[in-house]
N, C-alpha and C positions, 0 to 999 in steps of 0.2 A: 566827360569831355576833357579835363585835366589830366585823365590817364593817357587819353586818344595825343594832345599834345607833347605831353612826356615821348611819349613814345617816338612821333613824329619827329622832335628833336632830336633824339638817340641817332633813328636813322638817317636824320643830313648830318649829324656830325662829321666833322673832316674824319677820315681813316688814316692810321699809319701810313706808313709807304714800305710796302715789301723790300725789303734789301736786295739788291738785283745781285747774280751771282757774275762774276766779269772775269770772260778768260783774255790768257796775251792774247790770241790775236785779236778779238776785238775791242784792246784798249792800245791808248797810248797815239803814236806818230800818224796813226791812218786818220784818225778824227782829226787830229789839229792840222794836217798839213793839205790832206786831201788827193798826196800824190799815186798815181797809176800809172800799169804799167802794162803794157799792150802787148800780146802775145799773136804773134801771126805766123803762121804755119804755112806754106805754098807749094801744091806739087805740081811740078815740071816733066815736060815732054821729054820723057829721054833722050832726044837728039838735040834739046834744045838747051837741057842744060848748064853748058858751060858757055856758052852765048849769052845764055838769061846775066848768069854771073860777070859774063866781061864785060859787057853793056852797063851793070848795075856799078859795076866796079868805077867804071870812066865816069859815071852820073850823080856816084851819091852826094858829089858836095851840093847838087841842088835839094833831094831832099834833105841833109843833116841841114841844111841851112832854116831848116822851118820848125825841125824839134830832134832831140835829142838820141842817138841810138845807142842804145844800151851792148848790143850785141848782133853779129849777125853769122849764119853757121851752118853748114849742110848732112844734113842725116846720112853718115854713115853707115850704122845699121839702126834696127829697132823699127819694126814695122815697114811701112812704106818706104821705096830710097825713091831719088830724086826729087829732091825733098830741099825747102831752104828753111830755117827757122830763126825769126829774128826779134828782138824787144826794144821796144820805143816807152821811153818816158814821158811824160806829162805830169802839166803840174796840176791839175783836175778836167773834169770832163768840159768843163767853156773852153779850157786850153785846148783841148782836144777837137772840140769844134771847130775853133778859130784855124789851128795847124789843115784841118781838113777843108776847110774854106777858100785857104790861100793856097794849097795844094791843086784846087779846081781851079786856081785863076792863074797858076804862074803857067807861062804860056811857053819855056823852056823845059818846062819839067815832064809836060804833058804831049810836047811834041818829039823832044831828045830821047826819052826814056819811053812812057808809061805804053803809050800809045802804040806802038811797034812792039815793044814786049808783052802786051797782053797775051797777044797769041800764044806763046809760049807756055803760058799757063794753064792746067786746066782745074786745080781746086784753089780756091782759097779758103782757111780758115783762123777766124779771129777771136781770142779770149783777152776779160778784162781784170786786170786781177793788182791787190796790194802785196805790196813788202810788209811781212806781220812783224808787230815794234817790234818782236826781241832779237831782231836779222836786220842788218844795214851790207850793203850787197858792198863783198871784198873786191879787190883786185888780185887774182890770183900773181904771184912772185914772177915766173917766167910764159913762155908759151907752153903750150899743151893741149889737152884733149879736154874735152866736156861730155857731161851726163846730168840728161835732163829725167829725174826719176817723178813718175808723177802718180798719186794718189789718191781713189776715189774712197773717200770715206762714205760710212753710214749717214742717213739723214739725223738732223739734229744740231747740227754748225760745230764749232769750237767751243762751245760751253757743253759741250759732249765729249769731244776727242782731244780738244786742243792740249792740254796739258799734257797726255799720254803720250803724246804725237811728239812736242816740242823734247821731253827726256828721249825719246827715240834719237831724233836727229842728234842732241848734245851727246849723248852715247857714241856716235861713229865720230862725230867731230873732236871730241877727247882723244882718239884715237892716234889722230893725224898719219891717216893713213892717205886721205882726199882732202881738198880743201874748199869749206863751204861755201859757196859764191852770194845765193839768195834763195829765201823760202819766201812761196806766193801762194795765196788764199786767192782763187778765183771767186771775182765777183758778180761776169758775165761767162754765161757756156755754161760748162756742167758746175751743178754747185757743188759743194762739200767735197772740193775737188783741191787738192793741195799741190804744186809743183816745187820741186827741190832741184836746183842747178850744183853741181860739183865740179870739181878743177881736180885731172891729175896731169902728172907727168906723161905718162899713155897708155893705152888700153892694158899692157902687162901690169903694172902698177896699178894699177885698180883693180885687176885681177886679183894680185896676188893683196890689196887691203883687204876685199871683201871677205880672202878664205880667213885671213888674220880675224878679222870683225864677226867671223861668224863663230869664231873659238874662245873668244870673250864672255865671259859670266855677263859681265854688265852690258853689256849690250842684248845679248839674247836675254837679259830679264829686261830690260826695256821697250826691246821690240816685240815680245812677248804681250806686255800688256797694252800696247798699239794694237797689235794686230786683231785684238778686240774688236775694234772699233772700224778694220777696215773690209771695202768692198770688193776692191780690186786693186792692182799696181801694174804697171809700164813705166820703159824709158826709153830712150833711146841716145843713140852716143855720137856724140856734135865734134864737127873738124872746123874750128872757126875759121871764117875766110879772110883773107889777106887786106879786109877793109875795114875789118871788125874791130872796135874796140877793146874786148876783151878779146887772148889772143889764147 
């Protein structure tokens, strides 16, 4: 019986606690602050187009007046065209509620804009995703062109790839051949889905960094040991519109 108790004690003992291993991105500003960042993709009727856009143009102070847009920008090329793709900020998901709440109630917004434009459209698509702590999203210097390079990695998260991933990026960014805008870890839509915004001067210019970026040792050994890890890649290359924040 004393053995049987022995014993029984051993096993409710408390246990150590495993060291949890933590990559960047999921440590740092995403826990503390809670902030996201809404990805919404839209594609348009080709005749409707630039209606959608002049319409939107006359109307956004109704929606900027409810939450913040980070960006807004039309697919040039890269898959589908006629095409908007735009980012909204939020300071977590109640915030995100509450904007979508008053969005259904302001009765300017839904009758000036939403309502009459829907036609126009005929996809929507929407991803939720953070800023990973070791990226605070630039202002690129002047106007120019954008490139949304986006990333499907293997399953597993960032305590798989993340590290690999993050030397990748600082690689072309050492470069300065483009300039980093924001890396985004989706956390709604496809997972282990990583999106990378770039800033150049214009499509020649990024041209000619990428041939530059592709003759580098260090980069090709870092992209090297990325591409371990990855499943797929797409971009496509953004003309931001005349209403846009970033420009």
């Amino acid at each position: 019986m004393l053995a049987l108790r022995s014993g029984l004690r051993t096993a409710l003992a408390p246990r150590a606690l495993t060291p949890q291993v933590c990559s960047p991105f999921a440590t740092g500003p995403r826990q503390s602050d809670g902030t996201l960042y809404e990805f919404r993709t839209y594609s348009l009727k080709p005749s409707k187009t630039n209606a959608f856009l002049q319409n939107f143009q006359k109307y956004v102070h109704l929606r900027t007046a409810h939450s913040e847009m980070i960006g807004y920008w039309t697919v040039e090329f890269g898959g589908k065209i006629n095409r908007v793709f735009h980012i909204w900020k939020y300071d977590n998901f109640a915030h995100r509620t509450a904007v979508r709440k008053a969005l259904a109630k302001d009765k300017e917004w839904q009758e000036q804009f939403l309502i009459s434009n829907l036609a126009f459209m005929d996809e929507q698509e929407v991803e939720i995703t953070y800023l990973v702590p070791w990226c605070k999203i630039r202002t690129p210097p002047k106007e120019g062109v954008y490139e949304l390079a986006t990333f499907q990695m293997k399953p597993g998260g960032p305590a798989l790839w993340g590290d690999a991933f993050k030397r990748a990026i600082n690689a072309h960014v050492e470069l300065g051949y483009s300039t980093l805008v924001g890396v985004f870890h989706t956390e709604y839509g496809a997972l282990n889905r990583v999106h990378v915004l770039w800033w150049n001067d214009s499509a020649d210019s990024r041209a000619a960094g990428r041939h530059w970026s592709h003759e580098d040792p260090r980069v090709v050994a870092a992209v090297r040991e990325s591409v371990n890890y990855l499943e797929s890649q797409q971009n496509m290359f953004l003309i931001p519109t005349s209403f846009s924040p970033l420009k």
